[in-house]
MARKE-262927 format. One record per residue: residue number from 1; x negated, y, z of N, C-alpha, C in turn; residue in one letter. Coordinates in pm, whole numbers, padded with zeros to 5 digits. Layout:
<fitis>
NUM, X, Y, Z, X, Y, Z, X, Y, Z, A
...
</fitis>
This chain:
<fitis>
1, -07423, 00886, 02339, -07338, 00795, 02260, -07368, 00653, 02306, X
2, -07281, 00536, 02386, -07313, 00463, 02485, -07235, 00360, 02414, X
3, -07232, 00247, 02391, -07171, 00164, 02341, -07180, 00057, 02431, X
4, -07031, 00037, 02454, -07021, -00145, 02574, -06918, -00167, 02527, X
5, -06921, -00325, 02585, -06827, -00346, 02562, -06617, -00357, 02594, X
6, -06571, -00403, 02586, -06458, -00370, 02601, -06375, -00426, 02785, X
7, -06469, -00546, 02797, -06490, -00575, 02949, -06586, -00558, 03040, X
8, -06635, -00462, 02949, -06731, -00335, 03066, -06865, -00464, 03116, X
9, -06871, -00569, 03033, -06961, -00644, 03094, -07096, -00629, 03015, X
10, -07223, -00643, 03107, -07340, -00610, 03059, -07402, -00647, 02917, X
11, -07453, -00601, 02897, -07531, -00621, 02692, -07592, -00710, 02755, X
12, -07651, -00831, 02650, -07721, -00875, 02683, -07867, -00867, 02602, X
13, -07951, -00923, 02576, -08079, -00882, 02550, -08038, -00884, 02397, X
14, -08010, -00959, 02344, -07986, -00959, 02187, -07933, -00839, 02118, X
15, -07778, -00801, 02183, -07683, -00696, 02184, -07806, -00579, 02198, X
16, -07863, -00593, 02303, -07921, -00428, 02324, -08024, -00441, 02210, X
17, -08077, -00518, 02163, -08187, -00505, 02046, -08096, -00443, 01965, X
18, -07989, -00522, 01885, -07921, -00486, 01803, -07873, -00339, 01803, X
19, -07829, -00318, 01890, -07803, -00192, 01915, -07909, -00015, 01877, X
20, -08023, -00057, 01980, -08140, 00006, 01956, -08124, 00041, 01776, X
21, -08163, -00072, 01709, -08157, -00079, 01584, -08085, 00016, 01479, X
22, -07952, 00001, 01543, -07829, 00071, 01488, -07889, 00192, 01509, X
23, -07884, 00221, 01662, -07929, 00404, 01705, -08047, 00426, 01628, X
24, -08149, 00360, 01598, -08273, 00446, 01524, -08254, 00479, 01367, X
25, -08147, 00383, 01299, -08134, 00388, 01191, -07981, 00451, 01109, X
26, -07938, 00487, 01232, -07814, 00584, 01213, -07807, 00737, 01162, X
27, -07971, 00806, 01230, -07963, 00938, 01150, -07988, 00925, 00956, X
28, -08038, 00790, 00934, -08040, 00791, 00799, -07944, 00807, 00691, X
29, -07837, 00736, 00791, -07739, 00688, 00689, -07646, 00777, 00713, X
30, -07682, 00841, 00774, -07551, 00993, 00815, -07523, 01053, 00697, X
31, -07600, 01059, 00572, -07542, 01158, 00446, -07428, 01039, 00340, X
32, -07436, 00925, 00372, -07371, 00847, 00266, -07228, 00799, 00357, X
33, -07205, 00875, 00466, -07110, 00871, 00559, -06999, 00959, 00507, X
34, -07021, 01075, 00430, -06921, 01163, 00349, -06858, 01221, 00496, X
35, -06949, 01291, 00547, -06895, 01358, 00647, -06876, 01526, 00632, X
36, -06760, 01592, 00688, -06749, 01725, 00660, -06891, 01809, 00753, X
37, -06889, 01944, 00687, -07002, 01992, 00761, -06948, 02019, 00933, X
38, -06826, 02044, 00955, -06849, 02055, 01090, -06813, 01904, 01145, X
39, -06798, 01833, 01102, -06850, 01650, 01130, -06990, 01623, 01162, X
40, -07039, 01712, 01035, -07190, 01658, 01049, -07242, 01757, 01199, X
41, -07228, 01838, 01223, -07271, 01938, 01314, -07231, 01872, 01450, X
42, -07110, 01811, 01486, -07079, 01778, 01604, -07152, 01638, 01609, X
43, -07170, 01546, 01500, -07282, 01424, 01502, -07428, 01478, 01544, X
44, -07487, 01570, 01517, -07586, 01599, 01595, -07624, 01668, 01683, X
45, -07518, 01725, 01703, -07557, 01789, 01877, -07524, 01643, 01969, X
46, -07448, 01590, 01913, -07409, 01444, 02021, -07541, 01352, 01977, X
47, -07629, 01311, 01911, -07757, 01280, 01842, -07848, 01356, 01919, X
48, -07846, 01477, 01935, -07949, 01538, 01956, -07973, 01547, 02145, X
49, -07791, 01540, 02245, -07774, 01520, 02347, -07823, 01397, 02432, X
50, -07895, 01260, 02315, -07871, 01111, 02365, -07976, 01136, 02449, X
51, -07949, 01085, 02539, -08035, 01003, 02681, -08032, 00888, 02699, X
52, -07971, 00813, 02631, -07948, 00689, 02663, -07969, 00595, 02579, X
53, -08107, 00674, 02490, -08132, 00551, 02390, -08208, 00403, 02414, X
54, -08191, 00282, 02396, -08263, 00227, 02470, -08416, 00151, 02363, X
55, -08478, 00145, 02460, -08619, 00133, 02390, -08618, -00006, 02296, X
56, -08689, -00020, 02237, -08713, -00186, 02127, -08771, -00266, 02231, X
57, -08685, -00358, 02215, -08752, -00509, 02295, -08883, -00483, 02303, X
58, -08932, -00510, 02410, -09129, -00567, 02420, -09136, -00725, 02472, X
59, -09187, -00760, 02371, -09183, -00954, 02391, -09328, -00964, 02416, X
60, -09382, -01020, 02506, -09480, -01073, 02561, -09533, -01147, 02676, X
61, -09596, -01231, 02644, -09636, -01394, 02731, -09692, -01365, 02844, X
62, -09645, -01394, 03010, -09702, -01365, 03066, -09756, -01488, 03161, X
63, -09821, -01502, 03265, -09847, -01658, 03289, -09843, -01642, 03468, X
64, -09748, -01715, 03490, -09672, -01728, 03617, -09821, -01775, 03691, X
65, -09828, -01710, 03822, -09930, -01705, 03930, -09914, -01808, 04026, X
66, -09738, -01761, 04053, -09683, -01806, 04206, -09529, -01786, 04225, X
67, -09446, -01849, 04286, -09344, -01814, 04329, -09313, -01741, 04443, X
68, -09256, -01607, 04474, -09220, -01519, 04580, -09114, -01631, 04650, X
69, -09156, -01653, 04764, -09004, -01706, 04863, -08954, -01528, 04956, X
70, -08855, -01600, 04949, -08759, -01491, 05066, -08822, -01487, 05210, X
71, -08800, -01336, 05274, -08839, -01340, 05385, -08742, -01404, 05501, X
72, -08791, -01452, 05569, -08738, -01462, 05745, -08667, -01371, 05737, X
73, -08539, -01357, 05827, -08473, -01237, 05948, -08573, -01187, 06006, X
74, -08678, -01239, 06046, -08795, -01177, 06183, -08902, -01084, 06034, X
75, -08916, -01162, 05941, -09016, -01057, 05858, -08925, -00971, 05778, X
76, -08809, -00961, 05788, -08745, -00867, 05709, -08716, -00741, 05805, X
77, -08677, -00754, 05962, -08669, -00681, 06069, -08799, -00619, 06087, X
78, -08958, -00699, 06067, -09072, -00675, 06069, -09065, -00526, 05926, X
79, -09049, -00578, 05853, -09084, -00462, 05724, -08995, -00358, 05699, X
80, -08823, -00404, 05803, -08810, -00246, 05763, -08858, -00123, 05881, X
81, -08943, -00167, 05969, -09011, -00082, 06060, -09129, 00027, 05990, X
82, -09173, -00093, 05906, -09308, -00013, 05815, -09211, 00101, 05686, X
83, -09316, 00194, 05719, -09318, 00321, 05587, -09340, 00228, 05456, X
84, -09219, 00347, 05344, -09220, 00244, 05220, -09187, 00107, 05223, X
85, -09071, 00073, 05285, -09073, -00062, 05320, -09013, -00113, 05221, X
86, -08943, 00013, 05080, -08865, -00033, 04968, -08965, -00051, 04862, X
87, -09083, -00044, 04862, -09205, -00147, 04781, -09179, -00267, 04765, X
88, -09153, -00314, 04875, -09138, -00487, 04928, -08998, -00522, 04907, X
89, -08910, -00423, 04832, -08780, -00458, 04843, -08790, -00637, 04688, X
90, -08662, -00616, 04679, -08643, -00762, 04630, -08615, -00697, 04485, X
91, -08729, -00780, 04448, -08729, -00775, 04287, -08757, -00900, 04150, X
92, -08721, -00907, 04048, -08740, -01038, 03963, -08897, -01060, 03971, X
93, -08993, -00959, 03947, -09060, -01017, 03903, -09176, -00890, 03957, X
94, -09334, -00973, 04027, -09410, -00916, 04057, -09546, -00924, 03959, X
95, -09558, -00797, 03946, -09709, -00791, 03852, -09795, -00693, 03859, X
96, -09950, -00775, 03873, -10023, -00675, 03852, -10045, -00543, 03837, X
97, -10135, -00456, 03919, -10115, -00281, 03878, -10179, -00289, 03795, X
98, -10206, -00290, 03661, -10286, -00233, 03526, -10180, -00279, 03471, X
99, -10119, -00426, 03493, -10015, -00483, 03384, -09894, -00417, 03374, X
100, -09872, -00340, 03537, -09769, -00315, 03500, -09765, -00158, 03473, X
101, -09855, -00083, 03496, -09888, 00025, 03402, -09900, 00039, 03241, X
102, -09963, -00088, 03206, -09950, -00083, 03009, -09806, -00123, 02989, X
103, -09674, -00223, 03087, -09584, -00241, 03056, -09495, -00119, 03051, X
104, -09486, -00043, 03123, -09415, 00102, 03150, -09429, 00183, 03085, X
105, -09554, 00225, 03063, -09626, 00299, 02904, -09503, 00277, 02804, X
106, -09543, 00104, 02795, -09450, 00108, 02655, -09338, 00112, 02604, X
107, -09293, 00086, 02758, -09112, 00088, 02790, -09096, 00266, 02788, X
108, -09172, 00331, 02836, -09127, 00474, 02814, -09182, 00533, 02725, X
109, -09247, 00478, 02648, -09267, 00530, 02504, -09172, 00610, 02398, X
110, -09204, 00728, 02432, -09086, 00803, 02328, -08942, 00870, 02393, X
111, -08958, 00835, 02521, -08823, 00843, 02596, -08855, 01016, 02664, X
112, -08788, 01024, 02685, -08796, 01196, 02707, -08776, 01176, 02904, X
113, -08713, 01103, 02927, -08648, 01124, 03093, -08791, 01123, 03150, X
114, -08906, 01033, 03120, -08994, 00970, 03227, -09006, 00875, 03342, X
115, -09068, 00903, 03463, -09090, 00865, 03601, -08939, 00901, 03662, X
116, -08862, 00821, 03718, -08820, 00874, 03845, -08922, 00932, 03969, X
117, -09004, 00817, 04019, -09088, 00890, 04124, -09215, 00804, 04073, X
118, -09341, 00844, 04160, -09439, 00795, 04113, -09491, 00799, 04315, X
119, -09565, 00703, 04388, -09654, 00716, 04471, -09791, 00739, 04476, X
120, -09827, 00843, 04522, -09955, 00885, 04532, -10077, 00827, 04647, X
121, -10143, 00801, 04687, -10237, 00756, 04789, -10347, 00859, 04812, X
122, -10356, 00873, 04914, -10469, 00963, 04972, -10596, 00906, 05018, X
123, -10711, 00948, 04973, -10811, 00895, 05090, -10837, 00891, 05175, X
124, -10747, 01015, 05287, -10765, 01043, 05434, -10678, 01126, 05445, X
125, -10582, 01107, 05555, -10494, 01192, 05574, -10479, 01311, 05580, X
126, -10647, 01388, 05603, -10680, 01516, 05638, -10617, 01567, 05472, X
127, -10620, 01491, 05410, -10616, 01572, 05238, -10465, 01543, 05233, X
128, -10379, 01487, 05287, -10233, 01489, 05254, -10195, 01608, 05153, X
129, -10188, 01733, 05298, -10134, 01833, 05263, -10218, 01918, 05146, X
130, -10325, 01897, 05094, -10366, 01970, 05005, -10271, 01893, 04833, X
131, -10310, 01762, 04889, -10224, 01705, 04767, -10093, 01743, 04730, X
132, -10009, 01754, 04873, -09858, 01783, 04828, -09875, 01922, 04800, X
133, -09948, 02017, 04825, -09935, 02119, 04772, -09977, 02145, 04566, X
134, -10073, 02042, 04554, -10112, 02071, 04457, -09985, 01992, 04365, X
135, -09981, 01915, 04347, -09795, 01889, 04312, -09721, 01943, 04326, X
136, -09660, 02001, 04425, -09590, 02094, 04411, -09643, 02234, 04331, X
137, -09747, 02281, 04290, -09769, 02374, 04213, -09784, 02338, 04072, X
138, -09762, 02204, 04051, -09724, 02125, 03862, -09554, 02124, 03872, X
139, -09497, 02237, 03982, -09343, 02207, 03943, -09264, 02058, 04040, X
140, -09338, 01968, 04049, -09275, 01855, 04114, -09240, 01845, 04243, X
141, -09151, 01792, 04304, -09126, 01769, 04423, -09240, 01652, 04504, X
142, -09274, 01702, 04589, -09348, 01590, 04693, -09338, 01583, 04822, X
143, -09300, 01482, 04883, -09304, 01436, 05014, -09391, 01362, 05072, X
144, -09453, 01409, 05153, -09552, 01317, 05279, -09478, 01298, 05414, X
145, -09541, 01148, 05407, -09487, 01126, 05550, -09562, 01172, 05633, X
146, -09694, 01221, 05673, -09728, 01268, 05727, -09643, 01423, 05828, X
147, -09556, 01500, 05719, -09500, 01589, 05749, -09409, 01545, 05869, X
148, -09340, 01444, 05864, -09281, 01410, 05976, -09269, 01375, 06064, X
149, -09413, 01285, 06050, -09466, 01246, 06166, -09565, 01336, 06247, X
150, -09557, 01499, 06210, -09633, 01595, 06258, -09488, 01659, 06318, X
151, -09391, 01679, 06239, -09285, 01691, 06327, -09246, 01623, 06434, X
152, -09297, 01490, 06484, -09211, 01451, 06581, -09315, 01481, 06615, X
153, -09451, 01480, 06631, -09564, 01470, 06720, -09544, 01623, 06782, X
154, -09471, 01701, 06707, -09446, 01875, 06758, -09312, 01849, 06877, X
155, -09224, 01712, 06816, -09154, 01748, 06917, -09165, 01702, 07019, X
156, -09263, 01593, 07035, -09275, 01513, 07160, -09366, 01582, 07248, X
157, -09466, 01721, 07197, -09612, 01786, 07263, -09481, 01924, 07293, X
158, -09328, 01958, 07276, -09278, 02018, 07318, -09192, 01937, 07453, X
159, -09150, 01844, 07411, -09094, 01769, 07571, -09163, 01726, 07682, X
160, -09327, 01705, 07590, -09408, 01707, 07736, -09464, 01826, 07828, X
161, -09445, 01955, 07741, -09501, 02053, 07772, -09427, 02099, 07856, X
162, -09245, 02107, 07868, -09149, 02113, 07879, -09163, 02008, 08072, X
163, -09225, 01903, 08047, -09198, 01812, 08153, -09312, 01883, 08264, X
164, -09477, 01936, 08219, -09505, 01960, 08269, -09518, 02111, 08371, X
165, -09463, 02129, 08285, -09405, 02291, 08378, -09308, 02236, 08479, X
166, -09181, 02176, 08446, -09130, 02126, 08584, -09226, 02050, 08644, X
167, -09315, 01961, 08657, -09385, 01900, 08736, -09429, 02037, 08809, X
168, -09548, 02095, 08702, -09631, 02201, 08789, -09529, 02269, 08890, X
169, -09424, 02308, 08857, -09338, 02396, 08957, -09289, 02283, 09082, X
170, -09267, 02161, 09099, -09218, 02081, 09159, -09371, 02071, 09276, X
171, -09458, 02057, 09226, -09630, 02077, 09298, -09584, 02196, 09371, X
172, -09616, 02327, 09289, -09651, 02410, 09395, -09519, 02416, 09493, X
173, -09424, 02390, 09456, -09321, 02375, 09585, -09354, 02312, 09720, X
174, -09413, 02138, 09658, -09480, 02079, 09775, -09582, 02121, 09844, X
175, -09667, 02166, 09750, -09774, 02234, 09777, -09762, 02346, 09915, X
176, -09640, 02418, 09862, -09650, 02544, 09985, -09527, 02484, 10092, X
177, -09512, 02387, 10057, -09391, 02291, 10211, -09522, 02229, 10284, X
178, -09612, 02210, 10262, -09733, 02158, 10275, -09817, 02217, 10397, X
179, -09821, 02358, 10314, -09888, 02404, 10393, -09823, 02484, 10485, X
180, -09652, 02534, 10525, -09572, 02594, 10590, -09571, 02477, 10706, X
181, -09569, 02339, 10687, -09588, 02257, 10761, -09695, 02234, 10840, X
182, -09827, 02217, 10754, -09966, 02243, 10877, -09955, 02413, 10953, X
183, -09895, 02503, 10889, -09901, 02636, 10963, -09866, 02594, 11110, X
184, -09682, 02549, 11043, -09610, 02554, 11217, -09697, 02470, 11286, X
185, -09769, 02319, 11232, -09831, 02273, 11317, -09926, 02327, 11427, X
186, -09954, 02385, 11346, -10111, 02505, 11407, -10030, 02588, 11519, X
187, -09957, 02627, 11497, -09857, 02748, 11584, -09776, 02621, 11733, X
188, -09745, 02529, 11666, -09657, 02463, 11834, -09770, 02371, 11881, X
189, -09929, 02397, 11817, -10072, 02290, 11879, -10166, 02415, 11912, X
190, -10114, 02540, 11947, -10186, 02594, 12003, -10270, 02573, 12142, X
191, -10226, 02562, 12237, -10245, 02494, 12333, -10344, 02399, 12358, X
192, -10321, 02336, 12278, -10372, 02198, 12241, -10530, 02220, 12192, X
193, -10535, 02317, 12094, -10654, 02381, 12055, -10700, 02447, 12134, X
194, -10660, 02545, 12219, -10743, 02608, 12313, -10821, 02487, 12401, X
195, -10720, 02382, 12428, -10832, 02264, 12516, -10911, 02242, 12460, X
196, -10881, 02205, 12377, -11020, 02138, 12271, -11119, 02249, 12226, X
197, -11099, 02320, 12209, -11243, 02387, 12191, -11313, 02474, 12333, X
198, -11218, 02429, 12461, -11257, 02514, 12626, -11412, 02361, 12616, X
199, -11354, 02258, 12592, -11438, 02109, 12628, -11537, 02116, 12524, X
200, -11542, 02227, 12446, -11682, 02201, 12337, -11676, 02174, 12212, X
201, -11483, 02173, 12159, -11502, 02163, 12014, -11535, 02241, 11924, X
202, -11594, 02257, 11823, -11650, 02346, 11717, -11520, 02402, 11616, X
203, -11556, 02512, 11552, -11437, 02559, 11446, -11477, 02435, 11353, X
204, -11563, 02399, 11313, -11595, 02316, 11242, -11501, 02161, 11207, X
205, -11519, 02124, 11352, -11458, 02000, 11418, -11307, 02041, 11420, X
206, -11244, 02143, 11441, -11076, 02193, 11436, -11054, 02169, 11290, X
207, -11128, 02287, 11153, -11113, 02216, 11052, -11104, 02096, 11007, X
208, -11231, 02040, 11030, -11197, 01893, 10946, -11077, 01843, 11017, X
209, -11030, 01845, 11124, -10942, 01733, 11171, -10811, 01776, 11125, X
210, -10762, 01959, 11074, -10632, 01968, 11055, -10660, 01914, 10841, X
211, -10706, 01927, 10810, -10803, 01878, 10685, -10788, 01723, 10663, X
212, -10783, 01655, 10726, -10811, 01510, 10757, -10617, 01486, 10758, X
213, -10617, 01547, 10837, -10475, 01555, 10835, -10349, 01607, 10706, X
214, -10415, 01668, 10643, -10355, 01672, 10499, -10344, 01606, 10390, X
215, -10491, 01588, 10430, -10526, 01454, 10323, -10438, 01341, 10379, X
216, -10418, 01307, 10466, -10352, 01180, 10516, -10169, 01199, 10471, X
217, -10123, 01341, 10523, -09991, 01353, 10428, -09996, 01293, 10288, X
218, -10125, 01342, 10217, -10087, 01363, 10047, -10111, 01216, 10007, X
219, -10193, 01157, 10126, -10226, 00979, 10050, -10097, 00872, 10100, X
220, -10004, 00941, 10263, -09856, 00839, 10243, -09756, 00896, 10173, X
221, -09781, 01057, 10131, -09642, 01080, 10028, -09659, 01053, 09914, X
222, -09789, 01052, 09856, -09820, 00976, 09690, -09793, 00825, 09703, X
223, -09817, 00736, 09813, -09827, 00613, 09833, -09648, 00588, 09846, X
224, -09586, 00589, 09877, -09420, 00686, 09888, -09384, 00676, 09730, X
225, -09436, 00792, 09681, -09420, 00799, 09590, -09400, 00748, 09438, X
226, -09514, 00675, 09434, -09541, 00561, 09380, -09445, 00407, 09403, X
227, -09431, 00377, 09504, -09348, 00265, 09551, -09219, 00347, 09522, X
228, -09139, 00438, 09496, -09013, 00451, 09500, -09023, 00480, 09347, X
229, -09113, 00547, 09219, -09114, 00547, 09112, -09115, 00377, 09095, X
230, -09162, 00337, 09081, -09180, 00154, 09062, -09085, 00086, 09114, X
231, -09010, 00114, 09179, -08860, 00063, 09242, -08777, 00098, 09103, X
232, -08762, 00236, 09107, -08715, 00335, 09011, -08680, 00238, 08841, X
233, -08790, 00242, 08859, -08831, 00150, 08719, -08780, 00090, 08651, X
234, -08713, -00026, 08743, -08679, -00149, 08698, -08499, -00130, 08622, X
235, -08414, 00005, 08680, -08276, 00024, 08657, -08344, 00125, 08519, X
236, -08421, 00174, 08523, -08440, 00290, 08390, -08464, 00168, 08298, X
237, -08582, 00103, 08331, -08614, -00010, 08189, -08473, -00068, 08159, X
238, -08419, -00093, 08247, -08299, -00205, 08141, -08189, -00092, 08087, X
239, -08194, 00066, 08138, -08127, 00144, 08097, -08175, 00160, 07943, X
240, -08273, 00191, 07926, -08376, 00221, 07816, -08349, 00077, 07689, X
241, -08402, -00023, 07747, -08344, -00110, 07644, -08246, -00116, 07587, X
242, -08125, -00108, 07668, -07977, -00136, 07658, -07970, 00008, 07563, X
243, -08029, 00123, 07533, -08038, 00235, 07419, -08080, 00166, 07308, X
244, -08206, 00116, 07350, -08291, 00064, 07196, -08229, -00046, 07098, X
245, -08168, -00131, 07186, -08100, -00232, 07132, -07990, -00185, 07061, X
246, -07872, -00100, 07149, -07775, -00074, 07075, -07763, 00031, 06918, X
247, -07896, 00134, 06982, -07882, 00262, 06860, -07962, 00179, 06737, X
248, -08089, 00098, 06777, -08175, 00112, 06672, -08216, -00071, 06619, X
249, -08166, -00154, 06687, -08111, -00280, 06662, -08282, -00347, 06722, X
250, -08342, -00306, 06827, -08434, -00384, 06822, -08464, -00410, 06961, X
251, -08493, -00529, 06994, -08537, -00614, 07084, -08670, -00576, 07161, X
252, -08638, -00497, 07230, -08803, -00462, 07326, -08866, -00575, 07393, X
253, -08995, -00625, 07350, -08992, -00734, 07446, -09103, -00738, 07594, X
254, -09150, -00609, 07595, -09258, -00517, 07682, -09148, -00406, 07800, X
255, -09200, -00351, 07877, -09133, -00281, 07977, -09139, -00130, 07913, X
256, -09104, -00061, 07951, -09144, 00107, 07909, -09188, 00164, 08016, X
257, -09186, 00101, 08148, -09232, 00150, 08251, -09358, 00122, 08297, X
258, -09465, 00132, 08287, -09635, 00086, 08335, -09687, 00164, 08412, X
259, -09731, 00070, 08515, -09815, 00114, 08615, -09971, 00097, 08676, X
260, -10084, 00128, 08537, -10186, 00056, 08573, -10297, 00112, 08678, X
261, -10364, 00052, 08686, -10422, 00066, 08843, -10489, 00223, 08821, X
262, -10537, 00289, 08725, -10596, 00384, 08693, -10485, 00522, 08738, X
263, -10349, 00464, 08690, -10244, 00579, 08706, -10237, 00581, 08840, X
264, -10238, 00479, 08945, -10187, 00516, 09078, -10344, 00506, 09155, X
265, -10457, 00535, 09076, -10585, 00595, 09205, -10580, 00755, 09118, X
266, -10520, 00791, 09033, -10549, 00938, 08966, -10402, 00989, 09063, X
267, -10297, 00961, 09102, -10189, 01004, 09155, -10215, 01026, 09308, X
268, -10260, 00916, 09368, -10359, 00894, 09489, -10392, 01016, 09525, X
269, -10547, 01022, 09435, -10650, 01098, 09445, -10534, 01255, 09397, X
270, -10494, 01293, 09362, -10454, 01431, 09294, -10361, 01448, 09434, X
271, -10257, 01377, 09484, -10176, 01396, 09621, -10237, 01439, 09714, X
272, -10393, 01374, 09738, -10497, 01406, 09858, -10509, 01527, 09824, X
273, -10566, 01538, 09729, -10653, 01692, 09706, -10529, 01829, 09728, X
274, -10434, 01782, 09655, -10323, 01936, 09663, -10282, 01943, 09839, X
275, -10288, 01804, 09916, -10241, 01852, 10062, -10380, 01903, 10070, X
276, -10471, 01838, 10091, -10603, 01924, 10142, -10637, 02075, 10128, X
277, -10628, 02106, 09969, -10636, 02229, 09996, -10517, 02298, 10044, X
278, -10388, 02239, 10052, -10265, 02316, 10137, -10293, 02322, 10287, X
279, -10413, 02238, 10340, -10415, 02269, 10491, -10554, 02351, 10483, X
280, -10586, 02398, 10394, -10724, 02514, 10379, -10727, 02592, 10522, X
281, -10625, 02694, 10442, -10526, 02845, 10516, -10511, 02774, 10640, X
282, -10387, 02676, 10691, -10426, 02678, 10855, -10499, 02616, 10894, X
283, -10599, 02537, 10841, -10701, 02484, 10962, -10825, 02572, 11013, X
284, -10830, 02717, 10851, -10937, 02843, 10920, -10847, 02887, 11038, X
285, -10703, 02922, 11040, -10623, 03003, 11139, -10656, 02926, 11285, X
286, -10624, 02756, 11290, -10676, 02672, 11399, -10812, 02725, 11440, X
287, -10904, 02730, 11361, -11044, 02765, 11418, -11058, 02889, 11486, X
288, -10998, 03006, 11396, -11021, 03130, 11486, -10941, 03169, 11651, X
289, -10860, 03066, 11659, -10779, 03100, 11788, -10863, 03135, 11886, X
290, -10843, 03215, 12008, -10937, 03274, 12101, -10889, 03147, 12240, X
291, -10984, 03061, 12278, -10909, 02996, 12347, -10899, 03015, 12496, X
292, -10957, 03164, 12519, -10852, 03178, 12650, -10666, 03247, 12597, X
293, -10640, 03277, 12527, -10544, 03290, 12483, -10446, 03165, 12434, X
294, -10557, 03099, 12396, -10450, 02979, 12349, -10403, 02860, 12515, X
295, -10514, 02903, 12594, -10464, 02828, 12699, -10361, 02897, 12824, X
296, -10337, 03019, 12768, -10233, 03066, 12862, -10104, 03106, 12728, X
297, -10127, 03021, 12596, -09975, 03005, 12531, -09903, 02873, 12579, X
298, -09778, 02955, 12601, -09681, 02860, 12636, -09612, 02769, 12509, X
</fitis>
């Protein structure tokens, strides 16, 4: 049972006192109303339906701290990045947590609806999920952000997992072009080997040098490599921005592409090692050649 007025314009504080008043003191006067019994019956199921009673004024002195100013464009862009950023939303009036716990108390005093929501705090994230569970077993709904940010962390440890299988498969490809390449080498330097070991070279000395030689592939095709990713770079970054800016309204002011010195001696070093051991297999085959045989291959 809702009472406004006739231009739908808001009560104001007086009106809603008055009002209150009326509603608490209306089931009294219901018998000197000369109402029929099914009058009286439909008055209190509509009585008994109210939700919308509103509470008695609470008048009390409070003593101004400070004035809130408005944020910047740059701190308002700043806060809606942060979780809960509708804490900080714009409100009349900021107060104290105890004050404004005894104020709410008294404002919902008697009222049947309650809390819309209430925020909870954890001591460590490890306990999130025990909390939302235990809320949810009092009946209530609960959300952690944590949950979602375990979801993306699931989906991003699936796109990398995803990236590294094509890598790994893209390796052993090179890997065995690698070593099909030192093979034939071995096969059209036959010759060549039979001299060299007629003059005294060792299997030893054949290894390291087809060995030496792999390693030297894997340190100018990583070196290659590297210089054409970092070329690469510069059309993806402004591709990448020109996303961020348009979908999600924000101004990158860093690259997405980095190249620090650690990434290109670990890329280096990992290029050497996969040719090296790809010239394993033929530089034993170089060693065992019989070199009167290899000096009468044509």
């Amino acid at each position: 049972m809702d009472l406004i007025k006739a231009d739908r314009a808001e009560l104001t504080r007086d009106e809603s006192a008055l009002l209150a008043k009326i509603r608490a003191r209306l089931p009294a006067t219901v018998p000197s109303l000369g109402l029929t019994t099914s009058e009286l019956l439909i008055l209190k199921n509509a009585l008994s339906n109210e939700t919308s009673v509103l509470p008695e004024p609470i008048y009390r002195e409070y003593t101004i701290a400070g004035v809130q100013r408005d944020g910047t464009p740059e701190e308002m862009e700043e806060a809606n990045r942060r979780a809960f950023q509708w804490l900080n939303s714009d409100s009349p009036v900021t107060l104290p947590y105890q004050t404004a716990i005894d104020l709410m108390q008294k404002l919902f005093k008697g009222n049947t609806v309650g809390l819309e929501h209430a925020v909870v705090f954890v001591d460590s994230p490890q306990h999130s999920k025990d909390v939302v569970k235990a809320i949810n077993d009092l009946g209530l709904n609960a959300y952690a952000p944590l949950e979602h940010i375990e979801r993306e962390r699931l989906m991003y440890l699936l796109i990398f997992g995803g990236m590294t299988c094509i890598a790994a498969i893209a390796l052993l490809v090179a890997a065995l072009g690698i070593a099909n390449t030192m093979l034939m080498s071995v096969l059209e330097r036959t010759r060549e080997i039979g001299i060299m070991k007629s003059v005294g070279a060792g299997n030893g000395t054949l290894q390291f040098l087809f060995l030496v030689e792999g390693a030297l592939i894997g340190l100018l095709g990583g070196g290659l490599g590297l210089l054409a990713a970092w070329g690469a770079s510069f059309p993806g970054d402004a591709y990448i921005r020109s996303l961020v800016t348009n979908d999600l309204k924000i101004n990158l002011d860093q690259s997405i592409f980095v190249f620090p010195p650690w990434l290109a001696m670990t890329v280096l070093t990992f290029a050497v090692l996969v040719t090296t051991l790809a010239a394993v297999s033929p530089a034993r085959r170089a060693a065992r050649i019989d070199p009167v045989r290899a000096l009468r291959h044509e």
